[in-house]
N, C-alpha and C positions, 0 to 999 in steps of 0.2 A: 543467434544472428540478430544484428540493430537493423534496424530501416531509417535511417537518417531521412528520406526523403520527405516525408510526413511532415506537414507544415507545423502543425500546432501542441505534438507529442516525439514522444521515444520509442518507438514500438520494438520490444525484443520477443524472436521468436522464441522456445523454451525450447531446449533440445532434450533427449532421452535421457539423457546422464540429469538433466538438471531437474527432471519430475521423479525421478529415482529419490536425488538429495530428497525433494522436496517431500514426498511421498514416506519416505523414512521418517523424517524430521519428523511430519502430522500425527503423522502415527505413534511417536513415542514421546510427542508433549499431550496428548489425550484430550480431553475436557478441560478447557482453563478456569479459575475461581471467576465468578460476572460473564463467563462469555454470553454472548447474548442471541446466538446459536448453539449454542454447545454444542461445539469443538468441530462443526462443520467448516469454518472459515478457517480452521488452520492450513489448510492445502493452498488456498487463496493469498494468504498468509505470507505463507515461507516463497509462493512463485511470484511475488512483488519483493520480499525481499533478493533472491538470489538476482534478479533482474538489475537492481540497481546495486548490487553487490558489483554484479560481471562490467557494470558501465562504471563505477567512477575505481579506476584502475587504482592499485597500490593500495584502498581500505580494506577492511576487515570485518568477516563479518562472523559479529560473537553471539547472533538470537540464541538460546536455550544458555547464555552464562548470563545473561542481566536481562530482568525485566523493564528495565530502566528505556534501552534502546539496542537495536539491530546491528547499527554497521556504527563502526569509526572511521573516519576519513580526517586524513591530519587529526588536528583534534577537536574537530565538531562528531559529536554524539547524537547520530541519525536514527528516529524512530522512524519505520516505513509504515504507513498505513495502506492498506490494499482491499479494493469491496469488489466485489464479482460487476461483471456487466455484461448483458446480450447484444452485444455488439459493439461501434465505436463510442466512444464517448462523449459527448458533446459539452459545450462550456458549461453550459445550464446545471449540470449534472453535480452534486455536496462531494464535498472533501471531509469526512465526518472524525470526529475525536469522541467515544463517550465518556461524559464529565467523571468517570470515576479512575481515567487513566490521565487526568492534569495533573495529578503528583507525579508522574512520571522523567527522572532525570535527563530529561535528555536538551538538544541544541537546536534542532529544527525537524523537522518531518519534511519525509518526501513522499507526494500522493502517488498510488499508481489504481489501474484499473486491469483487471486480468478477466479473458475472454475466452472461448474453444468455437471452434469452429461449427458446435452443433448448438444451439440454445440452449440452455438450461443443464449443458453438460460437463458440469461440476468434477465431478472426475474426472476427466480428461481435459486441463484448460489449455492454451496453445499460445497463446499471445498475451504477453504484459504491455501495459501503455504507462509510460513512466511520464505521469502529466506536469510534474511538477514539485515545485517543495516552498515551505516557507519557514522562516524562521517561529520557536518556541511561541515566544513573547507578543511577536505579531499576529499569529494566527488567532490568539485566544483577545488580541484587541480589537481583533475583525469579523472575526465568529461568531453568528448568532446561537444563543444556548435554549435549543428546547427542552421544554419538561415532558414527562414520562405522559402519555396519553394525548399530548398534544398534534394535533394532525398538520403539516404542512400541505398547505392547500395547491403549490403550484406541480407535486407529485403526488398528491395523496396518499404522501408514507406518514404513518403513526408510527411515531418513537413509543420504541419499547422501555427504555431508558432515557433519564436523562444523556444529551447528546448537545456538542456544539458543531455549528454543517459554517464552510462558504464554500462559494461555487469555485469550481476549475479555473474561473476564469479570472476569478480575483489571489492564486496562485502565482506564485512567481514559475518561470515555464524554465525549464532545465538548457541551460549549457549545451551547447552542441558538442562533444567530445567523440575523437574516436580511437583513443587510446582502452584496449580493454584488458581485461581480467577476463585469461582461457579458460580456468579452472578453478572449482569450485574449493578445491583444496589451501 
């Protein structure tokens, strides 16, 4: 279910059917080559992609046939990026790309941010926040690229990898649509 009313996001609830997909899905893409978790942010993953799968009505979504990008919509080729968060999001908060997926073919990304009701409870996530999307080309002109070790001082996260971050806020913010996609099928 969407929550349209949310001034500044897209909040989709997950239903049972769509942590099933998702939960299959994680489970049988395993460990990826560079994940920088290994293979724990797949669950996070696949419930940002079905999220924006179920909102932009009539795309497709093809994760596990191209590592390229996630969904087709017309014919823009959407990578979804999706990082965990305890709670809402706030502008302040990276849109992150790590520099070793800029070869990646795709048209624009769309950020989300996926949440559960209990803190830190990774298994069970409950709420996707679809914050936004920008195009390829743009993001990587507005992106700052940190290097592996470097610490950003206004969260004090150490990139494990190289990585390019802009904030939510410099995101173009999603379309208000309520045309959806029932089914994950």
């Amino acid at each position: 279910m969407f929550n349209f009313e949310d001034e500044k996001y897209i909040a989709y609830t997950l239903t049972t059917e769509d942590l099933e997909i998702c939960r299959e899905k994680a489970k049988a893409m395993g460990e990826l080559k560079n994940s920088i978790i290994q293979g724990r942010g797949n669950l996070t993953g696949f419930c940002g992609e079905i999220a924006v799968y179920r909102y932009l009505a009539g795309s497709q979504w093809v994760s596990g046939e191209s590592y390229d990008y996630d969904i087709i919509y017309g014919q823009t080729k959407i990578d979804v990026k999706s990082k965990w968060c305890n709670g809402y999001p706030e502008e302040n908060f990276d849109c992150s790309i790590a520099a070793i997926n800029t070869r990646q073919k795709c048209d624009s990304y769309i950020f989300c941010r996926v949440t559960s009701e209990k803190a830190k409870d990774y298994d069970n996530p409950s709420t996707v926040y679809i914050l936004g999307h920008m195009n390829k080309i743009k993001y990587f002109e507005n992106a700052r690229l940190w290097k592996e070790g470097e610490c950003d001082a206004t969260n004090n996260h150490v990139f494990t990898v190289n990585t390019y971050n802009c904030k939510i806020r410099d995101i173009f913010p999603m379309p208000r649509k309520k045309t959806l996609v029932t089914s994950a099928e």
